[in-house]
C-alpha positions in Angstrom: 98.4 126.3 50.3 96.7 129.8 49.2 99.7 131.7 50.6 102.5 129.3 48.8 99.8 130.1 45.7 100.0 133.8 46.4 103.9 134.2 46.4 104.1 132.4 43.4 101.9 134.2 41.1 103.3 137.3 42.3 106.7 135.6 41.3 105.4 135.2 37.9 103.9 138.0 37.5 107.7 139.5 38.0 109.0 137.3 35.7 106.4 138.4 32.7 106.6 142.4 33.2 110.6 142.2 31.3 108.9 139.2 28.9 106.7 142.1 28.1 108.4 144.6 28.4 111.0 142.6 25.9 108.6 142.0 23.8 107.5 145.8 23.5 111.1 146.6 22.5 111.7 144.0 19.5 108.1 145.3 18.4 109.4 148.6 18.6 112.7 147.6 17.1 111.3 145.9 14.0 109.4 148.7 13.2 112.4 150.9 13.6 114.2 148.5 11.1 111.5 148.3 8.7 111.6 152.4 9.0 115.3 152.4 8.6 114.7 150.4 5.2 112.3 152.3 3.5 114.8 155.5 4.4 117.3 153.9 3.2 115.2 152.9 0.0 114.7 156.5 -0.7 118.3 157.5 -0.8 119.7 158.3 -3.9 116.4 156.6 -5.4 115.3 160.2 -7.2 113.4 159.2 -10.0 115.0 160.0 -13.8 113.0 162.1 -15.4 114.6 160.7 -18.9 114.1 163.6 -21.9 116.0 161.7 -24.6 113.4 158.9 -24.0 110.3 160.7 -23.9 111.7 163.0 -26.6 112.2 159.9 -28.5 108.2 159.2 -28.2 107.4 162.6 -28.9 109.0 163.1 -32.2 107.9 159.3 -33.0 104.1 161.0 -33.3 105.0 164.1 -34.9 106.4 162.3 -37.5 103.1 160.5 -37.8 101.4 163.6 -37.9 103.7 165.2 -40.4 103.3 162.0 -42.7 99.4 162.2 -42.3 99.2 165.8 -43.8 97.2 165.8 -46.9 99.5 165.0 -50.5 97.8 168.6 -51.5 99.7 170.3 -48.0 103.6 171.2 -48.2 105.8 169.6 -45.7 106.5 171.6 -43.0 109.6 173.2 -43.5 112.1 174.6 -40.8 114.8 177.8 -41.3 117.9 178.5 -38.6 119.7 181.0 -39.3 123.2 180.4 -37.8 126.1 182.9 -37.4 128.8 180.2 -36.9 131.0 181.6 -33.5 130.3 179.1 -31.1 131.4 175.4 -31.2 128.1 175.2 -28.8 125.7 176.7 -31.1 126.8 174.6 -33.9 126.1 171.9 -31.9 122.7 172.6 -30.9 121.9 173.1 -34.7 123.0 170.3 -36.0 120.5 168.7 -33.3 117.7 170.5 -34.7 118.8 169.5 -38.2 118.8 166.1 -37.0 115.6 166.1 -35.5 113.8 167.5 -38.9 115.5 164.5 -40.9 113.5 162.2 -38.3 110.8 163.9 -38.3 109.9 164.6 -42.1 110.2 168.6 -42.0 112.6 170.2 -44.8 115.7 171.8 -43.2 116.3 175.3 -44.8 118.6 176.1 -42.5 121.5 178.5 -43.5 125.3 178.8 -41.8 126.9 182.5 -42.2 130.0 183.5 -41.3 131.2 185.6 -37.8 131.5 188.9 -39.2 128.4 189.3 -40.9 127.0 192.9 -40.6 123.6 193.8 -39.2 122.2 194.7 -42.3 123.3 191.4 -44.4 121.7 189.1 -41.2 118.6 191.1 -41.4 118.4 190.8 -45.1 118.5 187.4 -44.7 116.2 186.9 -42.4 113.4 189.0 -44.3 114.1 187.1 -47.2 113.4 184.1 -45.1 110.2 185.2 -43.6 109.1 186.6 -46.8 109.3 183.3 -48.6 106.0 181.3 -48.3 107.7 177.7 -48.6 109.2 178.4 -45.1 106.6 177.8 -42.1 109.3 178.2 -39.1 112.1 180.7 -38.8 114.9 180.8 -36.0 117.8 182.8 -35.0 120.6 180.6 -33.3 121.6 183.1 -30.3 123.6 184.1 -28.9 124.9 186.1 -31.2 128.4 188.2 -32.0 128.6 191.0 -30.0 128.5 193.5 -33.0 124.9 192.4 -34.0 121.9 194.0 -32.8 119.9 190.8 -31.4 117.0 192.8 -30.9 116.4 194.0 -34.2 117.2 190.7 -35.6 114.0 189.1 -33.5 111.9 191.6 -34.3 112.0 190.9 -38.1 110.5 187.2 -37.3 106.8 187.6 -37.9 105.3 185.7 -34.6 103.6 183.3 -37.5 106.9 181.8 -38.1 108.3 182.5 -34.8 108.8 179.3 -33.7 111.0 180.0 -31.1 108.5 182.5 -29.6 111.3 185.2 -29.2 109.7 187.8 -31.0 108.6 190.5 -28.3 104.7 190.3 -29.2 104.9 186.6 -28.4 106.7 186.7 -25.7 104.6 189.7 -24.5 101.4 188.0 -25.2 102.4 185.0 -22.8 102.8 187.5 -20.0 99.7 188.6 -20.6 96.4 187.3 -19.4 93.8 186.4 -21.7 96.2 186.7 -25.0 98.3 184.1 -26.1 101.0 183.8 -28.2 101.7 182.3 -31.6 103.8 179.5 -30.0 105.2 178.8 -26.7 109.2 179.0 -26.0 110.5 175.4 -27.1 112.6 175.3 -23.6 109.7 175.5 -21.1 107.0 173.6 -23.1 109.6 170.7 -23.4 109.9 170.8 -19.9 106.0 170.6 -19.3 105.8 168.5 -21.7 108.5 166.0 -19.7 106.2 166.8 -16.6 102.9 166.0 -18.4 104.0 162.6 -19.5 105.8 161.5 -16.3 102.8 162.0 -14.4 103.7 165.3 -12.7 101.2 168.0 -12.0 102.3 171.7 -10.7 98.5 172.1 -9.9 98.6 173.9 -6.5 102.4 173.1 -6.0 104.9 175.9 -5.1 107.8 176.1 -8.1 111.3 178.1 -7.3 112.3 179.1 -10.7 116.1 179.9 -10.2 117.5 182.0 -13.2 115.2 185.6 -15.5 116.4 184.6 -18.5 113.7 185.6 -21.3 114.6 182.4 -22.9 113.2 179.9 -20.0 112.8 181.7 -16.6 110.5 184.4 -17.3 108.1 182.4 -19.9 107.9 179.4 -17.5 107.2 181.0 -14.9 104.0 182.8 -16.7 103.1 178.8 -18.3 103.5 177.7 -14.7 100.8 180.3 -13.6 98.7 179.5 -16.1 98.6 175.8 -15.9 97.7 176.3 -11.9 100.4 176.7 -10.0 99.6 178.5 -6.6 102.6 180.2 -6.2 105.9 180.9 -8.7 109.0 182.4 -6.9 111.5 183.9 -9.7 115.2 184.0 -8.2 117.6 186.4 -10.0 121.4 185.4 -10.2 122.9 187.4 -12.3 124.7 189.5 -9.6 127.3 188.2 -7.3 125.7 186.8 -4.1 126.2 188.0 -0.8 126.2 185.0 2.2 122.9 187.0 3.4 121.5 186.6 0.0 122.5 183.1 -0.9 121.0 181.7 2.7 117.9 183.2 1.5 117.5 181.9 -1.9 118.4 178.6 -0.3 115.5 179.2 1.9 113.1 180.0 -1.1 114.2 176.8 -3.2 113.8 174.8 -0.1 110.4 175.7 0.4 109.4 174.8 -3.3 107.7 171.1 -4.5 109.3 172.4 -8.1 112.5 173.7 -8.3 113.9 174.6 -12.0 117.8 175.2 -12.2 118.1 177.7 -14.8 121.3 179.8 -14.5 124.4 178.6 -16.2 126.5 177.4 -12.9 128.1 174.7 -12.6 126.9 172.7 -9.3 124.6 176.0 -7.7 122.0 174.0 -6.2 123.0 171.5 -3.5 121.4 169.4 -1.4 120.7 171.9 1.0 118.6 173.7 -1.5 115.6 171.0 -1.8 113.5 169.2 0.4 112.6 165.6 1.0 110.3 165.1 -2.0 110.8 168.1 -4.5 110.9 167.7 -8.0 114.0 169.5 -9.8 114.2 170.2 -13.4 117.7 171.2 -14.2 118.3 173.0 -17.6 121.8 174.4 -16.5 124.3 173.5 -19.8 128.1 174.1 -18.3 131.5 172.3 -19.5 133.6 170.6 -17.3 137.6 170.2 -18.7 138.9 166.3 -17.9 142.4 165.7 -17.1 144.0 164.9 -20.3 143.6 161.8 -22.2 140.3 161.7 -20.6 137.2 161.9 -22.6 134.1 162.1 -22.5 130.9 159.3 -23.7 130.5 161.0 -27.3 134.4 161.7 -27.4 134.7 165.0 -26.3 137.6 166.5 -24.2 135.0 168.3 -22.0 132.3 166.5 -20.3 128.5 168.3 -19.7 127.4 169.5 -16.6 124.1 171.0 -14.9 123.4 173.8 -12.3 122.0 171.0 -10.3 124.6 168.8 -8.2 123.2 165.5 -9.1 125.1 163.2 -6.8 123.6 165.4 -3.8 120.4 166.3 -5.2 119.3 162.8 -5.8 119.4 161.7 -2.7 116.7 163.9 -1.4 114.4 164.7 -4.7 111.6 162.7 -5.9 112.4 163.3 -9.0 115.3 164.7 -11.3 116.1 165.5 -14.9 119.9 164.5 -15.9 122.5 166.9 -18.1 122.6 165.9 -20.6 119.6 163.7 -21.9 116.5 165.9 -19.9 115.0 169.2 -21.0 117.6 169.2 -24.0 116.0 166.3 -26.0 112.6 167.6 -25.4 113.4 171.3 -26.4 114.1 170.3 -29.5 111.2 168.5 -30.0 108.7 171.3 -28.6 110.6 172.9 -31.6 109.7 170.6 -34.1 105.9 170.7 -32.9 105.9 174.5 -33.3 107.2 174.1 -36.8 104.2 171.5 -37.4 102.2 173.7 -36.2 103.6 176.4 -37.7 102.9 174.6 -41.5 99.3 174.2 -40.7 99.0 177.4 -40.0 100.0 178.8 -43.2 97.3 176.1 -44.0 94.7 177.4 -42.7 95.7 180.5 -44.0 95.2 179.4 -47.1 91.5 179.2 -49.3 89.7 176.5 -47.9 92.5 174.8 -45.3 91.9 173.0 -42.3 93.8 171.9 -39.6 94.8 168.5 -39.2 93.5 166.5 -36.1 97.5 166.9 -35.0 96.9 170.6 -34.5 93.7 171.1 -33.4 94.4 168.1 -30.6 97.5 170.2 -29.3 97.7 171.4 -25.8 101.0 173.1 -26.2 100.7 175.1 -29.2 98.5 177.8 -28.0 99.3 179.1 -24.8 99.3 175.5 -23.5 96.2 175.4 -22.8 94.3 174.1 -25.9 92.6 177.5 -27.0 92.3 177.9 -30.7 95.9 179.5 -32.4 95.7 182.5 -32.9 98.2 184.8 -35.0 99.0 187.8 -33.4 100.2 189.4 -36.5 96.9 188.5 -38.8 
């Protein structure tokens, strides 16, 4: 009887090692199906980083602030000066125009024709800055060929210069310890968008893809300055070699921030970001459609990024769309610097104070809530 009860535990005990063994594997197979879930969860699941929303909620309390300015306080008033040659351009002002009807702030804003010379721009633009009634003062650029852009910035006094293209503010954000009268609309819109989705570039690594003095080279110095370990500034204004472009694709991969900045259709791929990255795209191209073919606002050319969104969102975390992402909340940033702008010339004024709107502000002065300071006073 103990032999018979030998051979047949050692039977079972046959019998239980696959059991086991069987049982290992659908262990290991519902984890591997519960992993294959969640990967598949995070494809195409980038989150939208939606501008024309939070835009939306941004101009919503400016126009709260602008209708809490004392009776005794002019309403902020706003000046572009527009050199009508681009069906673009005339777009993008009658945004801003827009905007400062929602908003409460006077539109001066004045259309001139293509062949104006350099000296009847420039007189109107020092008649402009000259006039006390107007607290912000633009230049739609680009501008024709045959007009000295330059020159035409420079005549903004950085107290209006609510675009922050004059060369003193834009010097002064390059600089450390000086800041400028204003931060460039484009990249404080797009901290701004960052800010209020949760997003924090403290200690991340951002790939800035694009040295344009209009957004590249300004964010890059607000990136560094609102802790960023390490900004990466990619030129692509010459004609990439294969060499070249493999190692820019290296650079953007590396990034947790990667800004699209350049102005070409469909330049950064999937192969540019890892899993995880945040990508701002601020790339404005147009796309022809085949005729008959429109697009949503009834346009026979349709809007496009520098980012290719189909690819890119399967890998981001999170991704602006063109249009409706840094767009909307440029022109807001705008209107702030032109609220900020009025209670300036405020202050300026015997006895003014800031509102709590300005003095709350952690955009308008360097973006980091020092006082406002006026280079030119």
């Amino acid at each position: 009887m103990l032999g018979l009860g030998r051979r047949l535990g050692a039977r079972l005990a046959r019998y239980r090692a696959p059991l086991s063994r069987l049982h290992s594997a659908e262990v290991s197979m519902g984890s591997y199906r519960a992993q294959g879930r969640h990967e598949r969860a995070q494809v195409g699941a980038a989150r939208v980083l939606d501008g024309k929303r939070v835009a939306a909620e941004w101009l919503e309390a400016i126009a709260a602030d602008v209708a809490a300015l004392p009776v005794s306080c002019p309403r902020p008033s706003l000046a572009v000066v527009h050199v009508a040659h681009r069906a673009d351009s005339a777009l993008y002002v009658e945004r801003k125009r827009e905007a400062c009807a929602r908003v409460g702030i006077d539109d001066w804003s004045v259309d001139l024709p293509p062949a104006i010379s350099q000296a009847e721009l420039l007189r109107t633009v020092r008649e402009l800055a000259a006039d006390k009634r107007v607290h912000g003062l633009l230049v739609q650029l680009p501008l024709p060929a045959h007009l000295d852009e330059a020159e035409i910035l420079n005549a903004i006094p950085t107290c209006k210069d609510v675009d922050a293209f004059n060369p003193v503010n834009a010097g002064r954000l390059a600089m450390r310890g000086r800041e400028p009268a204003f931060l460039p609309c484009c990249p404080k819109g797009m901290l701004e968008l960052l800010d209020r989705s949760g997003i924090s570039v403290v200690g991340k690594h951002a790939c800035v893809i694009g040295s344009s003095n209009t957004v590249g080279n300004p964010l890059s110095s607000m990136l560094l300055k609102r802790g960023a370990a390490a900004v990466t500034v990619c030129d692509t204004r010459q004609a990439l070699s294969e060499e070249h472009r493999a190692q820019l694709t290296q650079i953007s991969r590396s990034a947790d921030l990667v800004v699209a900045a350049v102005g070409r259709a469909g330049l950064v791929t999937r192969s540019w970001v890892r899993p995880g990255a945040v990508v701002l795209d601020v790339g404005i191209n147009t796309e022809g459609l085949v005729p008959g073919e429109h697009s949503a606002d009834g346009r026979p050319f349709r809007v496009v990024g520098d980012v290719l969104h189909g690819e890119v969102s399967q890998v981001a975390s999170a991704l602006t769309p063109v249009p409706g992402g840094v767009g909307p909340m440029t022109i807001a940033a705008l209107m702030q610097n032109t609220l900020l702008a009025a209670e300036h010339a405020r202050r300026k004024q015997p006895g003014g104070k800031a509102s709590k709107a300005a003095s709350q502000d952690s955009h308008g002065a360097g973006g980091d809530g020092k006082k406002f300071t006026d280079p030119a006073a």
